[in-house]
OpenMM code with the backbone's topology and positions (N, CA, C; nanometers):
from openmm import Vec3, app, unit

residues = "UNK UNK UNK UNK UNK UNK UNK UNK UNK UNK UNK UNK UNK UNK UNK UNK UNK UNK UNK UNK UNK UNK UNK UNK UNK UNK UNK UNK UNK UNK UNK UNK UNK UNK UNK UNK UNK UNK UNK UNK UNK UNK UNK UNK UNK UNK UNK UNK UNK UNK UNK UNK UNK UNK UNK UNK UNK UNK UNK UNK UNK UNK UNK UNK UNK UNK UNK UNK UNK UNK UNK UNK UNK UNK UNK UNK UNK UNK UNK UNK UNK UNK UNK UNK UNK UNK UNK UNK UNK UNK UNK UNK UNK UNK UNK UNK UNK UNK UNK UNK UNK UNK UNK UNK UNK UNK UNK UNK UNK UNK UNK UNK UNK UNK UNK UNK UNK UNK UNK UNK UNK UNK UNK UNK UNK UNK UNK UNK UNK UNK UNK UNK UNK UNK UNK UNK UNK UNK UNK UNK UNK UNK UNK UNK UNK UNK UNK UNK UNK UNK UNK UNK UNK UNK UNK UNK UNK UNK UNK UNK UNK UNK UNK UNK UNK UNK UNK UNK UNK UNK UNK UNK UNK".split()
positions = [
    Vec3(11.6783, 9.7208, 13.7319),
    Vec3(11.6588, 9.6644, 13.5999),
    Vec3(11.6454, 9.5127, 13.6059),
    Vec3(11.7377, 9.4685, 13.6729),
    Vec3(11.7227, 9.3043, 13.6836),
    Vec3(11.5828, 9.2369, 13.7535),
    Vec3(11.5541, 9.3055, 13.8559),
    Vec3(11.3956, 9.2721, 13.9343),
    Vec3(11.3497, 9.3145, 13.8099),
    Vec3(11.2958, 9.4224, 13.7435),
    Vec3(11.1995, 9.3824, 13.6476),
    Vec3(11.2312, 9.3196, 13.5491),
    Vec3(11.3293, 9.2467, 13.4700),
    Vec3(11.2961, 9.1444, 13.3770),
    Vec3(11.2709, 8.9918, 13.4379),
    Vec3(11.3246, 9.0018, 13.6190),
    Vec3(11.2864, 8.9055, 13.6681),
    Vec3(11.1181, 8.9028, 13.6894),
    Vec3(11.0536, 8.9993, 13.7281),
    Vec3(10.9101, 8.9794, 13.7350),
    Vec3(10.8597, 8.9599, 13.6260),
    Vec3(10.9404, 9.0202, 13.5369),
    Vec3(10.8782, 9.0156, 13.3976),
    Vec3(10.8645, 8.8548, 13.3569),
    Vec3(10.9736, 8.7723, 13.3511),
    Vec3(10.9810, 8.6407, 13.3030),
    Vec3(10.8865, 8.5914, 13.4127),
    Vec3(10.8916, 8.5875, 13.5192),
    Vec3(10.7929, 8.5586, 13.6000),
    Vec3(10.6372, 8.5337, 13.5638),
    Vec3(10.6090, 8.6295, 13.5479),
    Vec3(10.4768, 8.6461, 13.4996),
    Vec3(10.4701, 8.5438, 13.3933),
    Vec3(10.5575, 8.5476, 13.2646),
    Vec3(10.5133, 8.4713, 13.1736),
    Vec3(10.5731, 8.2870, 13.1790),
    Vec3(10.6371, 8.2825, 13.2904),
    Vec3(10.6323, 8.1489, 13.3478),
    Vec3(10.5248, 8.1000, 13.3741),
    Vec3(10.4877, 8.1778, 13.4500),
    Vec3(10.3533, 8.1595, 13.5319),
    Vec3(10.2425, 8.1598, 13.4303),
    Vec3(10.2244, 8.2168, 13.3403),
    Vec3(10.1328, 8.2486, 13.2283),
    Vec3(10.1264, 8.0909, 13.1580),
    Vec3(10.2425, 8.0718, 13.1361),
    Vec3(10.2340, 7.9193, 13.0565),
    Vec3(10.2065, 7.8481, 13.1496),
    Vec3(10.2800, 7.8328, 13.2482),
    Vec3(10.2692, 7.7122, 13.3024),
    Vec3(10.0931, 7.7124, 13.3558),
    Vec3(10.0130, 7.7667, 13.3954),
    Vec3(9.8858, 7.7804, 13.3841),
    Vec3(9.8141, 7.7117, 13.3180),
    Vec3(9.8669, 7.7440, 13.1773),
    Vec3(9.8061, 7.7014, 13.0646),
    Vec3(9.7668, 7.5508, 13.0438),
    Vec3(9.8631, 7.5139, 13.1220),
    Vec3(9.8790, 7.3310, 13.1015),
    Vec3(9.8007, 7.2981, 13.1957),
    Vec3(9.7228, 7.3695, 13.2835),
    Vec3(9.6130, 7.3130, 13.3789),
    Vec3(9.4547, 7.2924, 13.2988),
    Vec3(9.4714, 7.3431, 13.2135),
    Vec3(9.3502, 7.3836, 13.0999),
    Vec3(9.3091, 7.2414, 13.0729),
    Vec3(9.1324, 7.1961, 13.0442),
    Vec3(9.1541, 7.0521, 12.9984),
    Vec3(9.0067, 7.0569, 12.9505),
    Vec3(8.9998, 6.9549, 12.8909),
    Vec3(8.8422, 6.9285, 12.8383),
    Vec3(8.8353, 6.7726, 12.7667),
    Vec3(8.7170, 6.6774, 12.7785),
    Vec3(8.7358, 6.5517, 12.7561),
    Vec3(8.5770, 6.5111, 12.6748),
    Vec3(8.6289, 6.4242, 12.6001),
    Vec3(8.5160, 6.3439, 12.5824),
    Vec3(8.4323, 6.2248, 12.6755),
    Vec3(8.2953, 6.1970, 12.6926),
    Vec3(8.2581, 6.1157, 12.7686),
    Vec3(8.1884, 5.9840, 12.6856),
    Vec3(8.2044, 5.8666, 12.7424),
    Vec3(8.2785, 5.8303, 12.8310),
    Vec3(8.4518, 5.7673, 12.8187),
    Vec3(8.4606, 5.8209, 12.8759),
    Vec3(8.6649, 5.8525, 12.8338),
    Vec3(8.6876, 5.6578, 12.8559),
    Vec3(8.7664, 5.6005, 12.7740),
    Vec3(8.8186, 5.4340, 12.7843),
    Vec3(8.9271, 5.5087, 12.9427),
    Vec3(8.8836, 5.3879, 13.0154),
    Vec3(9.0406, 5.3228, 13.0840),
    Vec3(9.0032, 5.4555, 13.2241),
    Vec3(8.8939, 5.5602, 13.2152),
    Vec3(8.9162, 5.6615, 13.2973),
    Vec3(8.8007, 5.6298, 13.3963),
    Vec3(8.7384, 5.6688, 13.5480),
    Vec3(8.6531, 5.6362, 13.5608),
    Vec3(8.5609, 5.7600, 13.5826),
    Vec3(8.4536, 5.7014, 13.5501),
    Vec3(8.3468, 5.8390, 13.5315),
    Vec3(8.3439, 5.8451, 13.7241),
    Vec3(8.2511, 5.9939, 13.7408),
    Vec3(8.2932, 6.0855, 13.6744),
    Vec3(8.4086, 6.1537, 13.6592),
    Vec3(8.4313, 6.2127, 13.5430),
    Vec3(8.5505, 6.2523, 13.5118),
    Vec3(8.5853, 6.4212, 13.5632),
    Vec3(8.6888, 6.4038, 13.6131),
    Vec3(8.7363, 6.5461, 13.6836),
    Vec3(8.8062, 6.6095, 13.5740),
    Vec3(8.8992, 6.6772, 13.6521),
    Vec3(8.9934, 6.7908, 13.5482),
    Vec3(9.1247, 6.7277, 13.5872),
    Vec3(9.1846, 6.6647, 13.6479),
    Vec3(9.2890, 6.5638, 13.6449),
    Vec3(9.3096, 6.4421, 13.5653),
    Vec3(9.1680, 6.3967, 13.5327),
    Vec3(9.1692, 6.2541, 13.4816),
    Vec3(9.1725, 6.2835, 13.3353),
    Vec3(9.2111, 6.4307, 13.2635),
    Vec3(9.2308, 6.4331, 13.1320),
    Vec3(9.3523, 6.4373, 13.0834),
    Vec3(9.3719, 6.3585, 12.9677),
    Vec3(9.4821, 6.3337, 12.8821),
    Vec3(9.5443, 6.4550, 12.8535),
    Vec3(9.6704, 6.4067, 12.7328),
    Vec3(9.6925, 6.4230, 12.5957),
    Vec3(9.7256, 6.3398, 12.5303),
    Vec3(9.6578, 6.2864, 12.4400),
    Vec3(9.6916, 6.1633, 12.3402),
    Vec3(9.7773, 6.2139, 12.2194),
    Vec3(9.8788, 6.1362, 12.1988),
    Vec3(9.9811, 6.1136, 12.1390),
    Vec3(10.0654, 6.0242, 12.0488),
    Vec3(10.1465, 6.0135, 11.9458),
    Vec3(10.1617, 5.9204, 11.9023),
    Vec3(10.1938, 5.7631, 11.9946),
    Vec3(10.2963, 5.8319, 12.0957),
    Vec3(10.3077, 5.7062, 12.2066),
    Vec3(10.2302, 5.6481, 12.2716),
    Vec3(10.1249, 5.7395, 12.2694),
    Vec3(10.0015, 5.6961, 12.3888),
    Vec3(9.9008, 5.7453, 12.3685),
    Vec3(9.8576, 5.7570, 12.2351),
    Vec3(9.7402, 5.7368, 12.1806),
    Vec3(9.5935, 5.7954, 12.2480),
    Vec3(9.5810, 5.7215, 12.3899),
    Vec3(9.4957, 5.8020, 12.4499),
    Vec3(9.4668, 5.8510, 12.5509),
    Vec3(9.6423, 5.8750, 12.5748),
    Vec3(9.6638, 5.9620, 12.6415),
    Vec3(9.7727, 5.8543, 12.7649),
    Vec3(9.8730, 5.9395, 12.8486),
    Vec3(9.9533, 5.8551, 12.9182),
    Vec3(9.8694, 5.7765, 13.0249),
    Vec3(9.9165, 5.6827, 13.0633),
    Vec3(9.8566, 5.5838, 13.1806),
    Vec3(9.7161, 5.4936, 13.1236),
    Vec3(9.6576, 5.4877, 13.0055),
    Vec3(9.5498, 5.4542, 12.9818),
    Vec3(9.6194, 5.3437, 12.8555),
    Vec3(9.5937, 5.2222, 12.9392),
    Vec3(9.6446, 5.0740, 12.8748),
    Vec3(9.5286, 5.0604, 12.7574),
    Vec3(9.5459, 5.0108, 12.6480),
    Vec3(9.4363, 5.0175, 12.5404),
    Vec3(9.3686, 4.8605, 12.5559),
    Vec3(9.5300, 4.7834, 12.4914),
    Vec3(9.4651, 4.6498, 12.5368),
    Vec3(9.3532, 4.5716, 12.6670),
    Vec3(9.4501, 4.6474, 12.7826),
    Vec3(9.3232, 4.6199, 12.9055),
    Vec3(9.2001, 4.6608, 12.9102),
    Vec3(9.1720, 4.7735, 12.8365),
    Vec3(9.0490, 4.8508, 12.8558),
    Vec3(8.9168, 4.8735, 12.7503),
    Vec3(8.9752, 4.8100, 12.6539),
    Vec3(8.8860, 4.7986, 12.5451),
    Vec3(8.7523, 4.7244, 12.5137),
    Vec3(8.7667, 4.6016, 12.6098),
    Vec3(8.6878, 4.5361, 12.6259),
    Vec3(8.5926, 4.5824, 12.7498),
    Vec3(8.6526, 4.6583, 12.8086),
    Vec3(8.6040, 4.7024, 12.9666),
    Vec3(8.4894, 4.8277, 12.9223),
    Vec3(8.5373, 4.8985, 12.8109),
    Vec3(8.4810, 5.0109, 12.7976),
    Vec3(8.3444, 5.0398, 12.8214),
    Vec3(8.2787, 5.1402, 12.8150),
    Vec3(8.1121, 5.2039, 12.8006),
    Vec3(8.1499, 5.1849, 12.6374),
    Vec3(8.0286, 5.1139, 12.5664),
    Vec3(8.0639, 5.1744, 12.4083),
    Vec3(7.9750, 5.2807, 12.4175),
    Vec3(7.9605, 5.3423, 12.2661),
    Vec3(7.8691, 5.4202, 12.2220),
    Vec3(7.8355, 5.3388, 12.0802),
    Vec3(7.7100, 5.3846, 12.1188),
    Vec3(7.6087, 5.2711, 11.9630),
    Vec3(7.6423, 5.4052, 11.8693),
    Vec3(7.6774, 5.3496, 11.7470),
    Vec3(7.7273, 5.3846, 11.6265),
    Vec3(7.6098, 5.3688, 11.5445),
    Vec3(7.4979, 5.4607, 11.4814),
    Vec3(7.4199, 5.4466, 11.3911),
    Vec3(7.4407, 5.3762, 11.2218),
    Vec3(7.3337, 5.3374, 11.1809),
    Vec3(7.3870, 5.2294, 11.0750),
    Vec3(7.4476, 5.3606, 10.9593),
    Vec3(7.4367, 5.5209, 10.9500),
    Vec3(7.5185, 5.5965, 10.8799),
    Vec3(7.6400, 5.6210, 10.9308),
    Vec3(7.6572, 5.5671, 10.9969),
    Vec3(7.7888, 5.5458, 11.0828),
    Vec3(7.8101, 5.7085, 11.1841),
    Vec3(7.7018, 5.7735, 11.1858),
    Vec3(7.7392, 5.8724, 11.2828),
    Vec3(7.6665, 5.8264, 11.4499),
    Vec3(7.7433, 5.9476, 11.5570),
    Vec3(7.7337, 5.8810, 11.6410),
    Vec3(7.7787, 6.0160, 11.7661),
    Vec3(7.7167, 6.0445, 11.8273),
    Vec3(7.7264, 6.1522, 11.9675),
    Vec3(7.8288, 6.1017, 12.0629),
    Vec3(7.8726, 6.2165, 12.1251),
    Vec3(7.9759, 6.2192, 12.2546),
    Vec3(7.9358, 6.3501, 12.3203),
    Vec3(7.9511, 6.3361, 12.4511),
    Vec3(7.9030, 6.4815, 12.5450),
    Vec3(8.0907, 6.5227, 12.5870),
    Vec3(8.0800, 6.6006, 12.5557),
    Vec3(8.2405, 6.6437, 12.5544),
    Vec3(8.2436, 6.7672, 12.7168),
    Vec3(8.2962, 6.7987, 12.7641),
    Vec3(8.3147, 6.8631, 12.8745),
    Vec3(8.4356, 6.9032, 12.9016),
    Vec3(8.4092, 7.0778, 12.9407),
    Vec3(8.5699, 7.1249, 12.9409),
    Vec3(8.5512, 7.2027, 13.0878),
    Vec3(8.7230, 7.1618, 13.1537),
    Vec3(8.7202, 7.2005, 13.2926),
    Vec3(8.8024, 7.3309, 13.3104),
    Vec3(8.8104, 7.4470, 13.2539),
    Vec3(8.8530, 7.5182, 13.2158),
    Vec3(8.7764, 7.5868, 13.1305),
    Vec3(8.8078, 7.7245, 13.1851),
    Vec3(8.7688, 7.8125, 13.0615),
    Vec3(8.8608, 7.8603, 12.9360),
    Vec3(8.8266, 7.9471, 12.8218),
    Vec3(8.9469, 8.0111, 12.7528),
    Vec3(8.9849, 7.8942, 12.6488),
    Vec3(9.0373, 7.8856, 12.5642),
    Vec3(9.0970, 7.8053, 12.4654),
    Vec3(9.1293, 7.6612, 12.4884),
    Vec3(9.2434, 7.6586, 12.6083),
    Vec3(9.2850, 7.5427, 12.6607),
    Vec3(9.1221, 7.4831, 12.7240),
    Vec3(9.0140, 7.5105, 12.7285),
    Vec3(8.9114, 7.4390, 12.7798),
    Vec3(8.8370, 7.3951, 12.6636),
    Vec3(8.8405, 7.4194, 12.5225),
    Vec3(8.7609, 7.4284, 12.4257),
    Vec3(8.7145, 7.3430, 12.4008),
    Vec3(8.5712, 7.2983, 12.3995),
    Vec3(8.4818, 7.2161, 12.3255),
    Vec3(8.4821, 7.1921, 12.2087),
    Vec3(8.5833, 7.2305, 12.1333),
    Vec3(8.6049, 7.1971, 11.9559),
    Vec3(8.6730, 7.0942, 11.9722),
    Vec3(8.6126, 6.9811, 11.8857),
    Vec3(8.6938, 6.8636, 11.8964),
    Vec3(8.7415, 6.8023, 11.7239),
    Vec3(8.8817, 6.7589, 11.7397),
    Vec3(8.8804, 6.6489, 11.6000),
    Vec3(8.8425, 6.5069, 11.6030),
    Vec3(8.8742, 6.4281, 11.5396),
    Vec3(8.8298, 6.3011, 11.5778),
    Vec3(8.9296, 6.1786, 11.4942),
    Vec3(9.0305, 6.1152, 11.5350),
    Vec3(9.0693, 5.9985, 11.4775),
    Vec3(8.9645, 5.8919, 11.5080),
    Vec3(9.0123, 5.7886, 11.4208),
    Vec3(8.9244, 5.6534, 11.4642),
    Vec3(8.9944, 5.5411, 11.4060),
    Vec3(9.0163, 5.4395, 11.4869),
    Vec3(9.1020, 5.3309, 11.4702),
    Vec3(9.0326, 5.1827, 11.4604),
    Vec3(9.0233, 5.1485, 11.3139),
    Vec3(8.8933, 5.0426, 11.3261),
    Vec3(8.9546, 4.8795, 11.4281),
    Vec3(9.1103, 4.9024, 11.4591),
    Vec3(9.1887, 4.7847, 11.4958),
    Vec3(9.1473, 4.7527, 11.6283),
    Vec3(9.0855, 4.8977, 11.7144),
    Vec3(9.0786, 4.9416, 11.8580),
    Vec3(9.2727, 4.8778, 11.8974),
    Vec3(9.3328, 4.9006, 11.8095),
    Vec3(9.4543, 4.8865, 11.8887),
    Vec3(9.5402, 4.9814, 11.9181),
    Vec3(9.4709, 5.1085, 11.8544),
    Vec3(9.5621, 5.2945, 11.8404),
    Vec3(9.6601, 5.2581, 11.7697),
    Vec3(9.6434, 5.1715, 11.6617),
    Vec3(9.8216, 5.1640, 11.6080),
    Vec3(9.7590, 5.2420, 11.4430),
    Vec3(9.6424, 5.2390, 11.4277),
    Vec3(9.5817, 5.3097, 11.2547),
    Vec3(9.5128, 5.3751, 11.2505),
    Vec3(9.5389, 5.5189, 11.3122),
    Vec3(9.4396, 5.5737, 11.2926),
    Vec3(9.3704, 5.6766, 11.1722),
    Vec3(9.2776, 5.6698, 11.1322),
    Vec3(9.1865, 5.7612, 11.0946),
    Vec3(9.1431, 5.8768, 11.0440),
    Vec3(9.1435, 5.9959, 10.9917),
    Vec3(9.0441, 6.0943, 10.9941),
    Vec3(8.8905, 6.0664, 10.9870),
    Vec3(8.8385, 6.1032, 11.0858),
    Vec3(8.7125, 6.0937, 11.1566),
    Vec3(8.6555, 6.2606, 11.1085),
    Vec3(8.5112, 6.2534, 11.0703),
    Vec3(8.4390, 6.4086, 11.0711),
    Vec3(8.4182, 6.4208, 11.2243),
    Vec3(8.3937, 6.5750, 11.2265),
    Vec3(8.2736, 6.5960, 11.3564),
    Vec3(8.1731, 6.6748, 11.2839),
    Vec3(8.0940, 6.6495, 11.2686),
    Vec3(7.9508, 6.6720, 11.2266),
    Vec3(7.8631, 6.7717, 11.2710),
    Vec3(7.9183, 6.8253, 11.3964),
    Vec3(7.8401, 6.9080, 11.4798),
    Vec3(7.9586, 6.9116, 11.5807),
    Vec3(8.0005, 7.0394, 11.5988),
    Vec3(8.1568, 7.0616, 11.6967),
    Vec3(8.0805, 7.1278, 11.8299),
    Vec3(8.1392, 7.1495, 11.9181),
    Vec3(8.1184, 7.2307, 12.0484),
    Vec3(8.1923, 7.3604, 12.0127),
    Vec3(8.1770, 7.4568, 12.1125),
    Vec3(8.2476, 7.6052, 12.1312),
    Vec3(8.4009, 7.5377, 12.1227),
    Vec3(8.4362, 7.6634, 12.0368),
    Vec3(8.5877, 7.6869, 12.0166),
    Vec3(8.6573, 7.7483, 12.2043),
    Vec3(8.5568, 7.8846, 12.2129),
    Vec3(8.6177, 7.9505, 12.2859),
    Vec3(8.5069, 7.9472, 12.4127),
    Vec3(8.4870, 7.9565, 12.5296),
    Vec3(8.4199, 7.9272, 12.6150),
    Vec3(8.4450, 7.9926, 12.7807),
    Vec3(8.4325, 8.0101, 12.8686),
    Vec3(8.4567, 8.0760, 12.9458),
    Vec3(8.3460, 7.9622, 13.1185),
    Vec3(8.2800, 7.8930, 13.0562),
    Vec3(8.2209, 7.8387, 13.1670),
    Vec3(8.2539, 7.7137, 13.1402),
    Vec3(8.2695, 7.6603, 13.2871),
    Vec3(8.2920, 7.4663, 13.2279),
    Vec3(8.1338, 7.4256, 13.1968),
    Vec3(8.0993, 7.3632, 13.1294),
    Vec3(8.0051, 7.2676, 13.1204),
    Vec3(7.9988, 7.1988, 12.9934),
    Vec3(7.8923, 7.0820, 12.9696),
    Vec3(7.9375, 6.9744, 12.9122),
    Vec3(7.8374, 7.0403, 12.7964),
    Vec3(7.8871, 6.9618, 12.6649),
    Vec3(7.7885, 7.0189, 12.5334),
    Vec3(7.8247, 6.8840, 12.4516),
    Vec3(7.6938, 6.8093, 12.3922),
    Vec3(7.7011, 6.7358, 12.2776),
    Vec3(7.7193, 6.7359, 12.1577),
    Vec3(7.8469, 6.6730, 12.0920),
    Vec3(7.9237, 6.7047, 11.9611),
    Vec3(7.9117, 6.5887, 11.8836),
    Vec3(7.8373, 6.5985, 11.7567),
    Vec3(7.8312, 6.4821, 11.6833),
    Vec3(7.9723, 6.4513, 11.5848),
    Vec3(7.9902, 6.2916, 11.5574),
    Vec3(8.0630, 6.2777, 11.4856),
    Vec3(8.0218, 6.1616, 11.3843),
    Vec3(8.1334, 6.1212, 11.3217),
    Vec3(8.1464, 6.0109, 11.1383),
    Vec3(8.2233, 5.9631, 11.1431),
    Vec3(8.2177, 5.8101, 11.1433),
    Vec3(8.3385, 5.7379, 11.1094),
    Vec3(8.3758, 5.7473, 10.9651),
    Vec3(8.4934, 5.7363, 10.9669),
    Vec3(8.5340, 5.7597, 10.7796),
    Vec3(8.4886, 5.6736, 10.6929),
    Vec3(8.3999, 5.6836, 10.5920),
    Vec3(8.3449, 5.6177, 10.4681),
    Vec3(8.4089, 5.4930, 10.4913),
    Vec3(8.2936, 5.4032, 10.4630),
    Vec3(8.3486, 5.2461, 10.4653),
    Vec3(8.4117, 5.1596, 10.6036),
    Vec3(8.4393, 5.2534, 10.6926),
    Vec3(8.5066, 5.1897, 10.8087),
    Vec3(8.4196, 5.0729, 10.8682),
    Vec3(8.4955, 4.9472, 10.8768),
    Vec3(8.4578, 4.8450, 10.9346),
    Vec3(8.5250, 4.7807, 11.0657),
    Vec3(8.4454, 4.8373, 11.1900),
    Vec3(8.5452, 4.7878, 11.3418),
    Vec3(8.5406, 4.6894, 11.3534),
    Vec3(8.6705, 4.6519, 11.4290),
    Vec3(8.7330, 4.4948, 11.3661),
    Vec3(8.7741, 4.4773, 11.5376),
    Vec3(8.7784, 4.5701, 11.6298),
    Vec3(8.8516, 4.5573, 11.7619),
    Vec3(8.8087, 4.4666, 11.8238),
    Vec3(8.8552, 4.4097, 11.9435),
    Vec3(8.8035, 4.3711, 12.0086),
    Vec3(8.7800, 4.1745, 12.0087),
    Vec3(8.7068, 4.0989, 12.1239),
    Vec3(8.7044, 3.9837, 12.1033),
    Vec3(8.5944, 3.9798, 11.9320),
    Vec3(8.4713, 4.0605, 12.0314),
    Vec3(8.3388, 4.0178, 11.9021),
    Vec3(8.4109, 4.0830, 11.7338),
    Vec3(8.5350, 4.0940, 11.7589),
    Vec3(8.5614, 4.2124, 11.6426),
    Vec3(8.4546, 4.3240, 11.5343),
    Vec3(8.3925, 4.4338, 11.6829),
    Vec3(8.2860, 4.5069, 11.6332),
    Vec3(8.3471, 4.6108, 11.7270),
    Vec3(8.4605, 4.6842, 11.7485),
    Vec3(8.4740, 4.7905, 11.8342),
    Vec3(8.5681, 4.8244, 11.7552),
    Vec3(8.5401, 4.9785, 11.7324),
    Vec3(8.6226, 5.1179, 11.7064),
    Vec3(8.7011, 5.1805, 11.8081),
    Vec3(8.8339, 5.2354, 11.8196),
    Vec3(8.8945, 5.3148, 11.8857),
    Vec3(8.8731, 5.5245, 11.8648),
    Vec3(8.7719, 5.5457, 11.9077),
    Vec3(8.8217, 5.6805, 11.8984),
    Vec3(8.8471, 5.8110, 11.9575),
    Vec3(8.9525, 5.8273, 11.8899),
    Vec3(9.0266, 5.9658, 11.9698),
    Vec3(9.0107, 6.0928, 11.9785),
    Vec3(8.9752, 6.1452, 12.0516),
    Vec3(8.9411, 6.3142, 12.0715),
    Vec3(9.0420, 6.4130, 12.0943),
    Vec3(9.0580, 6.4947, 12.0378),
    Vec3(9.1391, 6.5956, 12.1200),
    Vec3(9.0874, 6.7369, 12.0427),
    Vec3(9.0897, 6.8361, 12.1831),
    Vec3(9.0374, 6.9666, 12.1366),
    Vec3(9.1162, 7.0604, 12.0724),
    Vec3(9.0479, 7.1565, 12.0179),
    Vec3(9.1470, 7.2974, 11.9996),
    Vec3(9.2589, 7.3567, 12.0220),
    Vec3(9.2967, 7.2951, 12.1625),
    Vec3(9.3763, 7.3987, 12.2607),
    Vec3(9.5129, 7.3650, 12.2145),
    Vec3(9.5818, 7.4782, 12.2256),
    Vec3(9.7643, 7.4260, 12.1918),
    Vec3(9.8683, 7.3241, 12.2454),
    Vec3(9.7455, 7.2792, 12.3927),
    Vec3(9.7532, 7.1382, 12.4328),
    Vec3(9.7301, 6.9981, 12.4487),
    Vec3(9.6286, 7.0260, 12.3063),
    Vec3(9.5739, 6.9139, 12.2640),
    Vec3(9.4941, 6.8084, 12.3363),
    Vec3(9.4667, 6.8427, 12.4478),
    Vec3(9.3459, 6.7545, 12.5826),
    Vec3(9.2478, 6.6862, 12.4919),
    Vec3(9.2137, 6.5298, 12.5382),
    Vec3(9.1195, 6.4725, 12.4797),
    Vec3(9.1736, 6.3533, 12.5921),
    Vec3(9.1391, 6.2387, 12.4939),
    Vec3(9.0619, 6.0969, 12.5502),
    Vec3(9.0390, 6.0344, 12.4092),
    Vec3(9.0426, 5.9180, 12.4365),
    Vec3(8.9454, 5.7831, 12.3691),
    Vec3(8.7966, 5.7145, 12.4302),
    Vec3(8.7418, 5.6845, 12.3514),
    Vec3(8.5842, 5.6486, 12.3675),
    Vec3(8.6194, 5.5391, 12.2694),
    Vec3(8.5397, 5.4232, 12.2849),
    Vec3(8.4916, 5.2900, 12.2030),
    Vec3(8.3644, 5.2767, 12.1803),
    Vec3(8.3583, 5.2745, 12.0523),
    Vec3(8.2267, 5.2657, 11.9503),
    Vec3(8.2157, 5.1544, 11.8890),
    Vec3(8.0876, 5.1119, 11.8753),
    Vec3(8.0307, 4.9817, 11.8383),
    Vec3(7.9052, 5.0060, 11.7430),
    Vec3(7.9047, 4.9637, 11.5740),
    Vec3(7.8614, 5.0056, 11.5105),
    Vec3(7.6847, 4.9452, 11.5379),
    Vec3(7.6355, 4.9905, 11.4727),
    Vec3(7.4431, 4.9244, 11.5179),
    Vec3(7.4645, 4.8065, 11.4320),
    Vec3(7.3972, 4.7064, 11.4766),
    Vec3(7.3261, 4.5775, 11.4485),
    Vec3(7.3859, 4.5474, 11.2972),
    Vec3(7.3241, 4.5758, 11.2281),
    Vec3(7.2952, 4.5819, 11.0818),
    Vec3(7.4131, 4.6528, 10.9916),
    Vec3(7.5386, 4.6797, 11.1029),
    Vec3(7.6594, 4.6933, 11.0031),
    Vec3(7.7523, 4.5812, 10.9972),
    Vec3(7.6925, 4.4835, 11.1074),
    Vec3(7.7624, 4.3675, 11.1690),
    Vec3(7.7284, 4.2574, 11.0667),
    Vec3(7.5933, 4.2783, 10.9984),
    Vec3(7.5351, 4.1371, 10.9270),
    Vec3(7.5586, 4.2073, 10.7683),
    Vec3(7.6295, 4.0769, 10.7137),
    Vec3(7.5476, 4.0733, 10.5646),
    Vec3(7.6000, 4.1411, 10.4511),
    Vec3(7.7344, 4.2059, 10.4486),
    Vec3(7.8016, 4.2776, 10.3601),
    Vec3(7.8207, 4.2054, 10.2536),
    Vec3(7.7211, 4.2561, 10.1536),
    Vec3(7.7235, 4.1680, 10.0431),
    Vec3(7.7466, 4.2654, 9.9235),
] * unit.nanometer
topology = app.Topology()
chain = topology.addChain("A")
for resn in residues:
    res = topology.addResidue(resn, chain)
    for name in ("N", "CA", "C"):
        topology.addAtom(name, app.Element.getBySymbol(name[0]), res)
């Protein structure tokens, strides 16, 4: 009796702990270096925003941006290293106009990736900065902070820095 509730818990040790190998990221991830593996993914958090080990201040300026259209929407190629839930291409989206992760956001996604998935590969997911948002980050104060995280009950994502087009920069009159 005791061996089987020991195999038994076993198994579902093993079952979870699995689970936490599961990952999927947005590209190009702040602070990470491309290309990006299945180690180099987060979980962003209130403490750490985008995720542990990834300094905001140092890296913000360092970043890849992504050009931000003057409707303020704007693409990310998201990629999951894992199959099953914990790999899911469904993403939410904060956005922090401070780029300091201290305010963030509700962000749309406009166009999501697979919930549920079974092969790794990468798929493009559109998103929206929230009505009116004006990025303030940064030296040029024109960089957005934003945060990804997928579906999964482990919440895997990353930060990306966005820089709105030309013509959101001039002239607010």
């Amino acid at each position: 009796m005791f061996f089987t509730k020991f195999i038994a818990a076993s198994v579902v040790v093993v079952g979870l702990s699995s689970s936490a190998y599961a990952h999927a990221a947005a590209h190009p991830a702040m602070g990470i270096k491309e290309p990006l593996k299945r180690p180099d993914v987060r979980r962003p958090d209130a403490k750490n925003p985008c995720g542990t080990g990834v300094d905001i201040a140092a890296n913000l300026e360092k970043a890849e941006t992504i050009q931000v259209a003057a409707d303020g929407t704007f693409s990310v190629v998201v990629e999951n290293y894992n199959g099953g839930i914990d790999g899911s291409r469904q993403f939410t989206l904060k956005v922090d106009a401070t780029g300091t992760g201290k305010s963030f956001q509700a962000g749309t996604i406009t166009k999501n990736g697979l919930k549920v998935t079974y092969k790794n590969e990468k798929e493009t997911i559109k998103a929206k900065l929230p009505a009116g948002m004006i990025c303030k980050g940064g030296q040029a104060a024109n960089l957005c902070l934003a945060q990804f995280t997928n579906a999964a009950y482990q919440k895997f994502g990353n930060c990306v820095v966005v820089t709105p087009a030309r013509k959101q920069l001039c002239c607010h009159i």
